[in-house]
N, CA, C and O atoms as a MOPAC input file, in Angstrom:
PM7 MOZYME 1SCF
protein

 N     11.82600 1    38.12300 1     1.92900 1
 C     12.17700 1    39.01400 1     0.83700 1
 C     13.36000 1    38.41400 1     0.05600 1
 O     14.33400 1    37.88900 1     0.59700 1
 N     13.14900 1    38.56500 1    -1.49200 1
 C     13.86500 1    37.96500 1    -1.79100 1
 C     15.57300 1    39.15200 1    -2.61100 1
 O     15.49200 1    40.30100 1    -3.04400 1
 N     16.27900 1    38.66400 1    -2.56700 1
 C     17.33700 1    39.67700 1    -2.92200 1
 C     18.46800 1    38.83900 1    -3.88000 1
 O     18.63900 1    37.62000 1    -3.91100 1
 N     19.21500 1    39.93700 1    -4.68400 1
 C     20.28000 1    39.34500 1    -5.45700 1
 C     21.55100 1    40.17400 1    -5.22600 1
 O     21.40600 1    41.36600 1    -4.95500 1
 N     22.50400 1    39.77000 1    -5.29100 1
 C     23.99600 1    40.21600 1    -5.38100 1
 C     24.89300 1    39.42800 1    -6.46000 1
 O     24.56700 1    38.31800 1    -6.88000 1
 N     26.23300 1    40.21300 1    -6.93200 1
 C     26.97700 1    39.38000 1    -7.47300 1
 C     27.43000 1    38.10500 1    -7.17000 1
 O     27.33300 1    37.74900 1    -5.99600 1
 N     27.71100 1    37.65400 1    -7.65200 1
 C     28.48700 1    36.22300 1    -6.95700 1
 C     30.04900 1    36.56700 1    -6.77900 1
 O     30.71200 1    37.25400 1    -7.55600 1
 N     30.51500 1    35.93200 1    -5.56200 1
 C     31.75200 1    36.06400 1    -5.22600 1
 C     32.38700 1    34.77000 1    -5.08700 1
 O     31.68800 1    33.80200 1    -5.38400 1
 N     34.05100 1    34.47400 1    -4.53600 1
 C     34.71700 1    33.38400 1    -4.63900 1
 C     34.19600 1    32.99600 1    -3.53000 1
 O     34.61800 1    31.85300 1    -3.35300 1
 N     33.03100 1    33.50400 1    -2.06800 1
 C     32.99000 1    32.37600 1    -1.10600 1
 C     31.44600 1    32.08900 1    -1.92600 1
 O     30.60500 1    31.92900 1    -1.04100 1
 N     30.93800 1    31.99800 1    -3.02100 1
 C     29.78800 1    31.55500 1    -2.95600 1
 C     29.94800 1    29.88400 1    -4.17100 1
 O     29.14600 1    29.09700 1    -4.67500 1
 N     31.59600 1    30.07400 1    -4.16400 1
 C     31.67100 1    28.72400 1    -5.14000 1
 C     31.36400 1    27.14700 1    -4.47800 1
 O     30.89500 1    26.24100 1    -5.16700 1
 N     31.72200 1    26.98900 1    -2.99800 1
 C     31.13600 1    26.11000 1    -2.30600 1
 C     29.47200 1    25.62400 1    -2.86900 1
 O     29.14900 1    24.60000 1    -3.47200 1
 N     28.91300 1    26.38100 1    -2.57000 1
 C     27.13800 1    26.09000 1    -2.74600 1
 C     27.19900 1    26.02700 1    -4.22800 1
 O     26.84700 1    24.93800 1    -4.68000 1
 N     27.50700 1    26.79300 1    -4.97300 1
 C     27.15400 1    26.53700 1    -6.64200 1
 C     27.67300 1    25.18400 1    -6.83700 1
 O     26.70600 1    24.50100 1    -7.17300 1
 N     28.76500 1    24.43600 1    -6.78800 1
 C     29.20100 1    23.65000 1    -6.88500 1
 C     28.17500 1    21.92500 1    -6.15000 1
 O     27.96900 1    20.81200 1    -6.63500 1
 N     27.81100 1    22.58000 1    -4.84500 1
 C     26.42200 1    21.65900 1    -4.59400 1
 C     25.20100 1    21.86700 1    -5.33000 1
 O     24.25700 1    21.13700 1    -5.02800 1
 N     25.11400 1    22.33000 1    -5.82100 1
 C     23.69100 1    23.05200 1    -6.52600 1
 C     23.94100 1    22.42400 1    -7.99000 1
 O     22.99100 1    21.97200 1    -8.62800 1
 N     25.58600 1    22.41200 1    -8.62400 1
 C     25.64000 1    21.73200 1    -9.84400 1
 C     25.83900 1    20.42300 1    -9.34800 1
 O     24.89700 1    19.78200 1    -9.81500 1
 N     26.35300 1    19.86600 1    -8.84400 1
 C     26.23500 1    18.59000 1    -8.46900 1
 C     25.28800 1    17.63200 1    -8.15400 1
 O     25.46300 1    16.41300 1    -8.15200 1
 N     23.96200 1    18.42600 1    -7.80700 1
 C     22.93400 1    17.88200 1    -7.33000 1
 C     22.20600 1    18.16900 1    -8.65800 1
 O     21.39300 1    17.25500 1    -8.79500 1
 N     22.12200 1    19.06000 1    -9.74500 1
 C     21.47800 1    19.22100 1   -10.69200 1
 C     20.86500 1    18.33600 1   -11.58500 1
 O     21.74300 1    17.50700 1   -11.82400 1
 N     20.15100 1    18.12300 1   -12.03100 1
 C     19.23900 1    16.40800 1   -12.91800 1
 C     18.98500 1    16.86400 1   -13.92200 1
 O     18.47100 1    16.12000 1   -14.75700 1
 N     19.21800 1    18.16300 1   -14.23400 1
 C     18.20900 1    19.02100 1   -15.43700 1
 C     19.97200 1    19.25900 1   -16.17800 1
 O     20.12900 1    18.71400 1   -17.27000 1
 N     20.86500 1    19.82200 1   -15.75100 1
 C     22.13000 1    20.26600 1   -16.57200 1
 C     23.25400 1    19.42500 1   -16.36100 1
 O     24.34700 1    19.71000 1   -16.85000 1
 N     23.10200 1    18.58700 1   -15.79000 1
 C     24.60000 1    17.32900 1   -15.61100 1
 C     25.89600 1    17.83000 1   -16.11400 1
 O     26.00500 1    18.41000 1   -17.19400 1
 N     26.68100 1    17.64000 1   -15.46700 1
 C     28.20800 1    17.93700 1   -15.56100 1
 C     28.83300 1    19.45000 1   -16.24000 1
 O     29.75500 1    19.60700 1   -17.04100 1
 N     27.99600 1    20.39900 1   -15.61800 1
 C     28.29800 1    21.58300 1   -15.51400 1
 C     29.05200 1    21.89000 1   -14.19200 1
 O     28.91900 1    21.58000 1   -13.00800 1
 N     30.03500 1    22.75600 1   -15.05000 1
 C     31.28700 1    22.89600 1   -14.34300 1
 C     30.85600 1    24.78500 1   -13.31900 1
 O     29.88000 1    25.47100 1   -13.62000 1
 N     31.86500 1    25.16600 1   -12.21500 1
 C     31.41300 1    26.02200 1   -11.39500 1
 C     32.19600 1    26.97600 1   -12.68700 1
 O     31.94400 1    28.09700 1   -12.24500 1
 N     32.76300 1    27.15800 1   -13.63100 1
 C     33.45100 1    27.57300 1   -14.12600 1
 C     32.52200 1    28.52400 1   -15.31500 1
 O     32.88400 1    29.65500 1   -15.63900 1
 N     31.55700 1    28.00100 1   -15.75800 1
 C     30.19800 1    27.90100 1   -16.46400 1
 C     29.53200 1    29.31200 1   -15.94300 1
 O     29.10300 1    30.18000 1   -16.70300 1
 N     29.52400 1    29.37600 1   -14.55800 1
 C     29.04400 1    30.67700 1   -13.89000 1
 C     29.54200 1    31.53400 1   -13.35700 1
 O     28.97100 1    32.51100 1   -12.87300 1
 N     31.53300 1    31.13500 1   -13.36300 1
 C     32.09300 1    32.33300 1   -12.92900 1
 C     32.94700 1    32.80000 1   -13.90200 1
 O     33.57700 1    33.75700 1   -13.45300 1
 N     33.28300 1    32.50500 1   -15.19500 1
 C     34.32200 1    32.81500 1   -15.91200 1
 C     33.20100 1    33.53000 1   -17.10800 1
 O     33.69500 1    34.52900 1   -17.63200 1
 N     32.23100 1    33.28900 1   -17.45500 1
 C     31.74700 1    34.07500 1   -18.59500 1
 C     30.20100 1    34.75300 1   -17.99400 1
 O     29.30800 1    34.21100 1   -17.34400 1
 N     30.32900 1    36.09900 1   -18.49800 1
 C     29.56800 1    36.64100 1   -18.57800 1
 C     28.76700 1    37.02600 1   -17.15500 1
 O     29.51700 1    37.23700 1   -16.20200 1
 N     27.45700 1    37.13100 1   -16.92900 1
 C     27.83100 1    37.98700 1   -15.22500 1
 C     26.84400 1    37.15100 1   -14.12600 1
 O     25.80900 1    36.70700 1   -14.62400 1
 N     27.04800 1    36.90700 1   -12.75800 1
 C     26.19700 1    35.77900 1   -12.47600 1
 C     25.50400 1    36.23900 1   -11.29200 1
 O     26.46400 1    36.63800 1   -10.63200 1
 N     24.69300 1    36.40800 1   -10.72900 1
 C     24.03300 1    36.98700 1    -9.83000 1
 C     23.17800 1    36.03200 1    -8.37800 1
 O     22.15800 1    35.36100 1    -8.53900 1
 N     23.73700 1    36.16700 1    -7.34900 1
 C     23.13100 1    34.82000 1    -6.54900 1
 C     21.68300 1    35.39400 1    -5.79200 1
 O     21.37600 1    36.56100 1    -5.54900 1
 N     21.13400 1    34.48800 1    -5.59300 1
 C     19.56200 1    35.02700 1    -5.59800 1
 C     19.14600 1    34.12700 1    -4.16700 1
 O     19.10100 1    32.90400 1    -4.03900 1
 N     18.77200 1    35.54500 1    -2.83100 1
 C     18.82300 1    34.06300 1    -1.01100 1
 C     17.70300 1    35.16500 1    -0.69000 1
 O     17.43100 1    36.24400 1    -1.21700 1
 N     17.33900 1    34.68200 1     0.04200 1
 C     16.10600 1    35.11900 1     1.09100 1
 C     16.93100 1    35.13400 1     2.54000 1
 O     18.15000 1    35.15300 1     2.70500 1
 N     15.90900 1    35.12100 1     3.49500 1
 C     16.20100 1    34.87100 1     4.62100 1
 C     16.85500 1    33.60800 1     5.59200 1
 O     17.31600 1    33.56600 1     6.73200 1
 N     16.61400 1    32.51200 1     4.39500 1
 C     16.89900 1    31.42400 1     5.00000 1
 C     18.59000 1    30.75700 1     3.92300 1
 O     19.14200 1    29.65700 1     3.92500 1
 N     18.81400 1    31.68000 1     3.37800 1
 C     20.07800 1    31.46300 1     2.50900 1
 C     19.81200 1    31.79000 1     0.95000 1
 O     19.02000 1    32.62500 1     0.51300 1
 N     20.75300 1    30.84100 1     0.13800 1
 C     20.99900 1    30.72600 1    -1.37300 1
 C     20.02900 1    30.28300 1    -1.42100 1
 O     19.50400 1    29.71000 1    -0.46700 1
 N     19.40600 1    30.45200 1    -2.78700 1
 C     17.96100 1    29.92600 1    -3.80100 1
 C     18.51800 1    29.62100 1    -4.70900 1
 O     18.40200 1    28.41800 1    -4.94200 1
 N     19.36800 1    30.39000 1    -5.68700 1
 C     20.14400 1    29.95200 1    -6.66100 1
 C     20.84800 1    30.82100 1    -7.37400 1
 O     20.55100 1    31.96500 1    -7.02900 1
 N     21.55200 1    30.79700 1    -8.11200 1
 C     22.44600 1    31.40700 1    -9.43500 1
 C     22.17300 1    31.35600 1   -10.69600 1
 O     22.16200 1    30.39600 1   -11.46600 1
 N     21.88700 1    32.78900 1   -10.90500 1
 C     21.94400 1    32.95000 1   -12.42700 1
 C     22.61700 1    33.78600 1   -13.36100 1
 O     23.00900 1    34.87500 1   -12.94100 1
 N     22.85600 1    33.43700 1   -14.73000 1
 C     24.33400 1    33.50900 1   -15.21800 1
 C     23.82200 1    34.53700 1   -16.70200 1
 O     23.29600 1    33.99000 1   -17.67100 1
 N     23.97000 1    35.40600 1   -16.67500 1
 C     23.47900 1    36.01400 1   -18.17300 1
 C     24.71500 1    35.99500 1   -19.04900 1
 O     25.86200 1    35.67400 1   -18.73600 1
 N     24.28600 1    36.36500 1   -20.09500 1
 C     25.45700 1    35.80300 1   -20.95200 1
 C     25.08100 1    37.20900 1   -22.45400 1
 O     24.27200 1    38.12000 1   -22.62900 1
 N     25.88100 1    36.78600 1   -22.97300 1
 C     25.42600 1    37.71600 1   -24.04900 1
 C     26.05500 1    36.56300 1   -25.24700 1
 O     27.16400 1    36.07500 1   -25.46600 1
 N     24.54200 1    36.43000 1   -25.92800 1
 C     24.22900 1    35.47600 1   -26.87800 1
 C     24.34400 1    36.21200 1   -28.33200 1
 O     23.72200 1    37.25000 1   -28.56000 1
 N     25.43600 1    35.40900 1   -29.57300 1
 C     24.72800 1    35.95300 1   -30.93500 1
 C     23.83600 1    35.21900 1   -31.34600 1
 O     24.05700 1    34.16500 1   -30.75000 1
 N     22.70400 1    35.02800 1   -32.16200 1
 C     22.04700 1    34.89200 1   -32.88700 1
 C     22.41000 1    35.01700 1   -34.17800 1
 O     22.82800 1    36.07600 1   -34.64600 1
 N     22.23800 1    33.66400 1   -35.00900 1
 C     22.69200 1    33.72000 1   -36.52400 1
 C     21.09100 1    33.81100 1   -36.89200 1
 O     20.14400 1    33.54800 1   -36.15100 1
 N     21.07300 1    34.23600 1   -38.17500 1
 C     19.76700 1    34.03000 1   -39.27100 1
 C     20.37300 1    33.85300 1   -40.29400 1
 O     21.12700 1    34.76400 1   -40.63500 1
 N     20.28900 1    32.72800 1   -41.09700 1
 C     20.49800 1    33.21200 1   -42.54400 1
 C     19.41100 1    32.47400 1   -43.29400 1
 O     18.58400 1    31.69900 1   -42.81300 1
 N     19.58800 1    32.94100 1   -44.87400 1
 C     18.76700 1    32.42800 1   -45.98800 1
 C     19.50400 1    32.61000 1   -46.90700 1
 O     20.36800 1    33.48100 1   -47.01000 1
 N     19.02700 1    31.28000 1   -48.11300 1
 C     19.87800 1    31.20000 1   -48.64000 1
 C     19.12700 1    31.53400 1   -50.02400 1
 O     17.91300 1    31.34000 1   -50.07400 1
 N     19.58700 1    31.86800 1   -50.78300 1
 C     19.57400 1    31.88800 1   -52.80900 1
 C     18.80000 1    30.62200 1   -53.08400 1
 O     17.75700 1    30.57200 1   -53.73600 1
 N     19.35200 1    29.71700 1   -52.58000 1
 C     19.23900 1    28.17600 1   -53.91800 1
 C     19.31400 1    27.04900 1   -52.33800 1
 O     20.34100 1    26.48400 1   -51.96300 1
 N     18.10800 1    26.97300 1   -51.72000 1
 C     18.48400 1    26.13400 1   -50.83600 1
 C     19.06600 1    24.09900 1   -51.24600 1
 O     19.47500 1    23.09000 1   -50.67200 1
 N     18.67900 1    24.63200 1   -52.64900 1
 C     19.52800 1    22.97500 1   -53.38700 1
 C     21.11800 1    22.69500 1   -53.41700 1
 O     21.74800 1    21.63800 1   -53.42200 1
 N     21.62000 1    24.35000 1   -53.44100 1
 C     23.25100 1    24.06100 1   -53.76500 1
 C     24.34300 1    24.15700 1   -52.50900 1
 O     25.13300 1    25.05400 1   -52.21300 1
 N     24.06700 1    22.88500 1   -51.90000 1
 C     24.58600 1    22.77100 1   -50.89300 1
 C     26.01800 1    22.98100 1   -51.40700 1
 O     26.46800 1    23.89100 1   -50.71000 1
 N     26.73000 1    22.68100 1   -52.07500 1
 C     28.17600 1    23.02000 1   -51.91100 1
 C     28.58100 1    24.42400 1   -51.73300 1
 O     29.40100 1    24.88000 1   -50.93500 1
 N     27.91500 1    24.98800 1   -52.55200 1
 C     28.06700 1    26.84700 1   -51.94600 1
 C     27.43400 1    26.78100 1   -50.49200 1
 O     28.20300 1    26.83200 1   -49.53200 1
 N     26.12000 1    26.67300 1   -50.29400 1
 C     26.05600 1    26.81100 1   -48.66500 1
 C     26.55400 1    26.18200 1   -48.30700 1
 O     26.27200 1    26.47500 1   -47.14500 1
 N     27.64600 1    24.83200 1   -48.14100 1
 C     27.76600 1    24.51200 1   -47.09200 1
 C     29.52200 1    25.48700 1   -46.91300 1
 O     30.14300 1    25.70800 1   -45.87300 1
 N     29.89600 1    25.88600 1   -48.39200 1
 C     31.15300 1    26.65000 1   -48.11800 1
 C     30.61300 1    27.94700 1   -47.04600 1
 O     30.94000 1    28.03100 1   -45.86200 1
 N     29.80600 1    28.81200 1   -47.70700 1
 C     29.34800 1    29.93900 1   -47.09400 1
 C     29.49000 1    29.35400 1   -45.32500 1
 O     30.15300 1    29.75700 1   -44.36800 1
 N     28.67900 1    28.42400 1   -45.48100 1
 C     28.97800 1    28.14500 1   -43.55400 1
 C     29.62900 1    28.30600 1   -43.13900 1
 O     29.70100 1    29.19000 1   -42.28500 1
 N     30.76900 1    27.35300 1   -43.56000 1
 C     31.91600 1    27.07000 1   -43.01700 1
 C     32.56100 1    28.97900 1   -42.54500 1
 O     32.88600 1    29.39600 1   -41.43300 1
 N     32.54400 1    29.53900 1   -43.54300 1
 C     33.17900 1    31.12300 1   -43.80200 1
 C     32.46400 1    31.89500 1   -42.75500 1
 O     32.99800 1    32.61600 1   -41.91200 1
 N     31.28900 1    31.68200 1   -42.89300 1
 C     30.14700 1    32.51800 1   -41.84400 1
 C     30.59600 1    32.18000 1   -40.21100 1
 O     30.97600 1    32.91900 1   -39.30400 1
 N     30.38200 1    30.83200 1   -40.28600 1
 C     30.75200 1    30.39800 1   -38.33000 1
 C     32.43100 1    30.95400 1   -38.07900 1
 O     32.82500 1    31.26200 1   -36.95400 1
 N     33.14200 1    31.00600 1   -39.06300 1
 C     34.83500 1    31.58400 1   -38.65300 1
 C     34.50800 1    32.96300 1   -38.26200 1
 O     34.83400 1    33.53500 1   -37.22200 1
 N     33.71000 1    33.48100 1   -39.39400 1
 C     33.80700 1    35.10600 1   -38.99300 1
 C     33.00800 1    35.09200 1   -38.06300 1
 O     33.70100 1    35.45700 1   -37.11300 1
 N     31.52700 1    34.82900 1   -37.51500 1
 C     31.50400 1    34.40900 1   -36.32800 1
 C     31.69300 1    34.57600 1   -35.24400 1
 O     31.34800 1    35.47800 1   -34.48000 1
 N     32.50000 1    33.33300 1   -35.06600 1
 C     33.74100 1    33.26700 1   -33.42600 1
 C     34.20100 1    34.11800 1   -33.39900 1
 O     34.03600 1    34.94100 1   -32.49900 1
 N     34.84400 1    34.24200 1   -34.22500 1
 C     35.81500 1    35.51100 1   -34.54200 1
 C     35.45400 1    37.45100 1   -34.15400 1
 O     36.15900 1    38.28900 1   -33.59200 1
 N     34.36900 1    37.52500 1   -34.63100 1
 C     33.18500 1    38.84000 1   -34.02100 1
 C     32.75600 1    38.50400 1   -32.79800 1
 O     32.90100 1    39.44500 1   -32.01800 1
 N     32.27600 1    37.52600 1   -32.29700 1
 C     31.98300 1    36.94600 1   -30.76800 1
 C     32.88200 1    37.23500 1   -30.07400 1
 O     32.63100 1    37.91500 1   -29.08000 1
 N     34.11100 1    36.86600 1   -30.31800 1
 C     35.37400 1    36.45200 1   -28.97400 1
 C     35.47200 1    37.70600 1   -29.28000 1
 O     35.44000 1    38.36100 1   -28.23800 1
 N     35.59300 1    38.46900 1   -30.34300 1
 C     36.10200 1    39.94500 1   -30.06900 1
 C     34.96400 1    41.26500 1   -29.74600 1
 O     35.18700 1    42.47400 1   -29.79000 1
 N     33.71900 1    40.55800 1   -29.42000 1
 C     33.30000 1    41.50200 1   -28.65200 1
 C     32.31800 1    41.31800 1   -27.33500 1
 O     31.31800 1    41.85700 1   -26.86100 1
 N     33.17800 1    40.27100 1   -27.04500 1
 C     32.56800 1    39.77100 1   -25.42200 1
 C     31.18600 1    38.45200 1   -25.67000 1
 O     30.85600 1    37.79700 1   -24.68300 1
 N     30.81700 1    38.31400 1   -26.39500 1
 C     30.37800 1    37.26400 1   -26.73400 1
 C     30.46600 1    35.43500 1   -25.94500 1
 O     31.60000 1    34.97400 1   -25.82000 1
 N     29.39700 1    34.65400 1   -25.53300 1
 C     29.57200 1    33.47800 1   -24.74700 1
 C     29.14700 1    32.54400 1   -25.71100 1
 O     29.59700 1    31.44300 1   -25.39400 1
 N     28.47900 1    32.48700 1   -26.75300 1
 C     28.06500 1    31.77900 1   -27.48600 1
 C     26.92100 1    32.01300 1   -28.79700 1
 O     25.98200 1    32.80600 1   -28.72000 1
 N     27.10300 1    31.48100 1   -29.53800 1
 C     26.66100 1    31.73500 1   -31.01200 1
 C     25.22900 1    30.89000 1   -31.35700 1
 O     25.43000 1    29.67600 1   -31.31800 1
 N     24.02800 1    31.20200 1   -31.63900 1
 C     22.84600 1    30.16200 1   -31.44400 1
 C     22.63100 1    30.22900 1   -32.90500 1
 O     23.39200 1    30.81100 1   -33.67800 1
 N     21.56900 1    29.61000 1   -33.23800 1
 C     20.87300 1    29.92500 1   -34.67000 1
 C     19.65800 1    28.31700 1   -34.15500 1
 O     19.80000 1    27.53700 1   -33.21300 1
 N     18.88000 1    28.34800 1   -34.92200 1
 C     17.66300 1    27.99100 1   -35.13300 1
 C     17.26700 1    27.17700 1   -36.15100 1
 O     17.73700 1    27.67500 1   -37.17400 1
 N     16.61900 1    26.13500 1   -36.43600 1
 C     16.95300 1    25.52400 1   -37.50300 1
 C     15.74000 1    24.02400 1   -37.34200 1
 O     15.59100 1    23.46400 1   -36.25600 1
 N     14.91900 1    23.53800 1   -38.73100 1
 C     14.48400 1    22.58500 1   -38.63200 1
 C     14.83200 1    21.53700 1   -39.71700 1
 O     14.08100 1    20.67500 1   -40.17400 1
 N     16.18800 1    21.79700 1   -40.05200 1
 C     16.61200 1    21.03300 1   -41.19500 1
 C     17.74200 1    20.21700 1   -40.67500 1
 O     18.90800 1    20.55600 1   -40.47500 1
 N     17.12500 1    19.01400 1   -40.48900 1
 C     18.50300 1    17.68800 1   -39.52200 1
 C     19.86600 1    17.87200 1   -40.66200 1
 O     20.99800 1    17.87200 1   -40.17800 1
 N     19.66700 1    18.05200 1   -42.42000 1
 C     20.99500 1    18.31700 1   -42.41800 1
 C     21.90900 1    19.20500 1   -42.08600 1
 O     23.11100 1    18.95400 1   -42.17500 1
 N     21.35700 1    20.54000 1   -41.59500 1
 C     21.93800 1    21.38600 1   -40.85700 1
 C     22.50300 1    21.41200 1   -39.84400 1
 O     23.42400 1    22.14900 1   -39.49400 1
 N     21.90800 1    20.48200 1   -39.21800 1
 C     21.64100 1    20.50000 1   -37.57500 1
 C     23.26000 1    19.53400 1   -37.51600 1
 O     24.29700 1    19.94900 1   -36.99700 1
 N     23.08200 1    18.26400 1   -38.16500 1
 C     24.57000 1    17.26700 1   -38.31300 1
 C     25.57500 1    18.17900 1   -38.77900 1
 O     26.39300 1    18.52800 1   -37.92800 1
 N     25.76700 1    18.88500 1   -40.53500 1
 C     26.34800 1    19.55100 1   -40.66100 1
 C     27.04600 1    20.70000 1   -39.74100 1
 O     28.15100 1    21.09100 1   -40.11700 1
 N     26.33300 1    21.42000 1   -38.25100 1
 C     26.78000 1    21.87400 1   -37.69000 1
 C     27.66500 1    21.20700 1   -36.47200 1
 O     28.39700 1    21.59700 1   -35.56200 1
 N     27.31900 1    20.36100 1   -36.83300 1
 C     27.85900 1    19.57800 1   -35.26000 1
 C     29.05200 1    19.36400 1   -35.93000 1
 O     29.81500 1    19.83400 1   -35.08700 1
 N     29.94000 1    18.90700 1   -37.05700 1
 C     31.01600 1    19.18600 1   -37.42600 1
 C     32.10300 1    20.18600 1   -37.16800 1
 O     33.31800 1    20.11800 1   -36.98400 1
 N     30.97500 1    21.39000 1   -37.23900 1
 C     31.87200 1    22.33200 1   -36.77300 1
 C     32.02400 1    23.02300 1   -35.25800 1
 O     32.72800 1    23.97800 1   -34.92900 1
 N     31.23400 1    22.31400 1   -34.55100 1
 C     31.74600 1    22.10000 1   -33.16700 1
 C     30.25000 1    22.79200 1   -32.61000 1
 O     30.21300 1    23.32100 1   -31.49900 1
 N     28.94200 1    22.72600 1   -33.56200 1
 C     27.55000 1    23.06400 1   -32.30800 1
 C     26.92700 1    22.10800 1   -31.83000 1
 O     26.43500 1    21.35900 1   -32.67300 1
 N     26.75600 1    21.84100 1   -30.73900 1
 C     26.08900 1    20.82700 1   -30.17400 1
 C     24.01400 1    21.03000 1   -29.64600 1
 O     23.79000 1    21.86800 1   -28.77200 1
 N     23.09900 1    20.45000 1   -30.08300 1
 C     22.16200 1    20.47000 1   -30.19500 1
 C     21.43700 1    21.01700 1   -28.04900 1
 O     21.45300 1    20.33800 1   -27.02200 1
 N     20.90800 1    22.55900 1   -28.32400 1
 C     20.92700 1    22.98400 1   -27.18500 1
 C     19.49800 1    22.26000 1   -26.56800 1
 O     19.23400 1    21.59900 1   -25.56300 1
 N     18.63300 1    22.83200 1   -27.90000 1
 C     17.01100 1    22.16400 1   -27.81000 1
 C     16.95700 1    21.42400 1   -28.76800 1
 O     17.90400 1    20.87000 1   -29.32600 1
 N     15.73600 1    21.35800 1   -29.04900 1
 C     14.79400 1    20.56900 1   -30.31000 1
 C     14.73800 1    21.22800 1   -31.67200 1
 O     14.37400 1    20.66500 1   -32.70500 1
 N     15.32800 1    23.07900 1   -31.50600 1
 C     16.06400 1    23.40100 1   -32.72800 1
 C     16.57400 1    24.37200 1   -32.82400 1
 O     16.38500 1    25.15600 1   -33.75400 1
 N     17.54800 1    24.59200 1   -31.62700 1
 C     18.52000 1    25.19100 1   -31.28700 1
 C     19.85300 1    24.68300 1   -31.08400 1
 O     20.22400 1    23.82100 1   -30.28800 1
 N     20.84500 1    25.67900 1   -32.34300 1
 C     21.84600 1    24.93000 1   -32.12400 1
 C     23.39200 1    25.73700 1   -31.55500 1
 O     23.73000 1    26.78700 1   -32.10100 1
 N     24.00900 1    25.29800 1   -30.74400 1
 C     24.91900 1    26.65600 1   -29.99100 1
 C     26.41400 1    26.20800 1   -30.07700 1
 O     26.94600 1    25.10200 1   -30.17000 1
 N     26.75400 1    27.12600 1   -30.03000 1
 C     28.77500 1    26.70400 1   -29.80900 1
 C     29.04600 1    27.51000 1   -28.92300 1
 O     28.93600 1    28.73300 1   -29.00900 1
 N     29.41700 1    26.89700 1   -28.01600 1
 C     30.10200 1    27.99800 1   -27.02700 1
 C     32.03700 1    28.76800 1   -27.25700 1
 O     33.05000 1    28.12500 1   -26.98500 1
 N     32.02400 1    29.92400 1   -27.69200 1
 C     32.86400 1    30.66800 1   -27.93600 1
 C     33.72800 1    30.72300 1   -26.69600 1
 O     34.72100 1    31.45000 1   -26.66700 1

C-alpha cells in the first residue's frame, strides 16, 4: 500500500540521494523541495519511493496590438515581468511560466532572468 506524508527534516538524508542520483534534473538542490511550496514523501512498505513538491505556478498570456512594434512590446515586457515578481512574491507564488513559439521571445526572456523549462516553456523562478 502505498501512502504519503509531509516531508520532514529526517527525510533530507534520502532526498538528497534521490537528487544526487537523479539523470533527468541534475544539480537540484534539497532546498528546491523544502523551502518552497509543499512537498509530500510518497513509501510503501519497503520505504521512500519518492518526493513530490507542488508549487503554485503563475501563468502569463499575453497578446499583443502590433506584433511588429517590438519596441513597445519589448517595453511592455520588461513592465509586465516587474509587476509580475512583484504579484508572485507577494502572494506566495514559486515561479512565473508563459508559453511561447517565438525564439525572439524566448532569448529576449532569458535577459530577464527565464531560463528555457521545455521546448516552449519559459519560467523564472521567483
Amino acid at each position: 500500500m502505498i501512502t504519503s506524508r509531509p516531508i520532514t527534516p529526517e527525510d533530507t538524508e534520502m532526498l538528497q540521494k534521490a537528487l544526487d542520483q537523479n539523470e533527468f534534473h541534475p544539480g537540484q538542490k534539497t532546498e528546491y523541495y523544502t523551502n518552497v511550496g509543499v512537498t509530500d514523501v510518497y513509501q510503501d512498505e519497503q520505504g521512500t519511493i519518492g518526493f513530490l513538491r507542488y508549487t503554485k505556478t503563475l501563468r502569463l498570456c499575453t497578446v499583443w496590438v502590433n506584433n511588429n512594434d517590438r519596441q513597445r512590446n519589448a517595453a511592455s515586457v520588461i513592465q509586465a515581468i516587474s509587476d509580475a515578481v512583484s504579484k508572485a512574491k507577494a502572494n506566495g507564488y514559486s515561479d512565473i511560466l508563459f508559453s511561447t513559439n517565438s525564439p525572439k521571445l524566448k532569448a529576449f526572456s532569458e535577459t530577464l532572468g527565464f531560463k528555457e523549462d521545455t521546448e516552449h516553456n519559459m519560467v523564472l523562478y521567483v
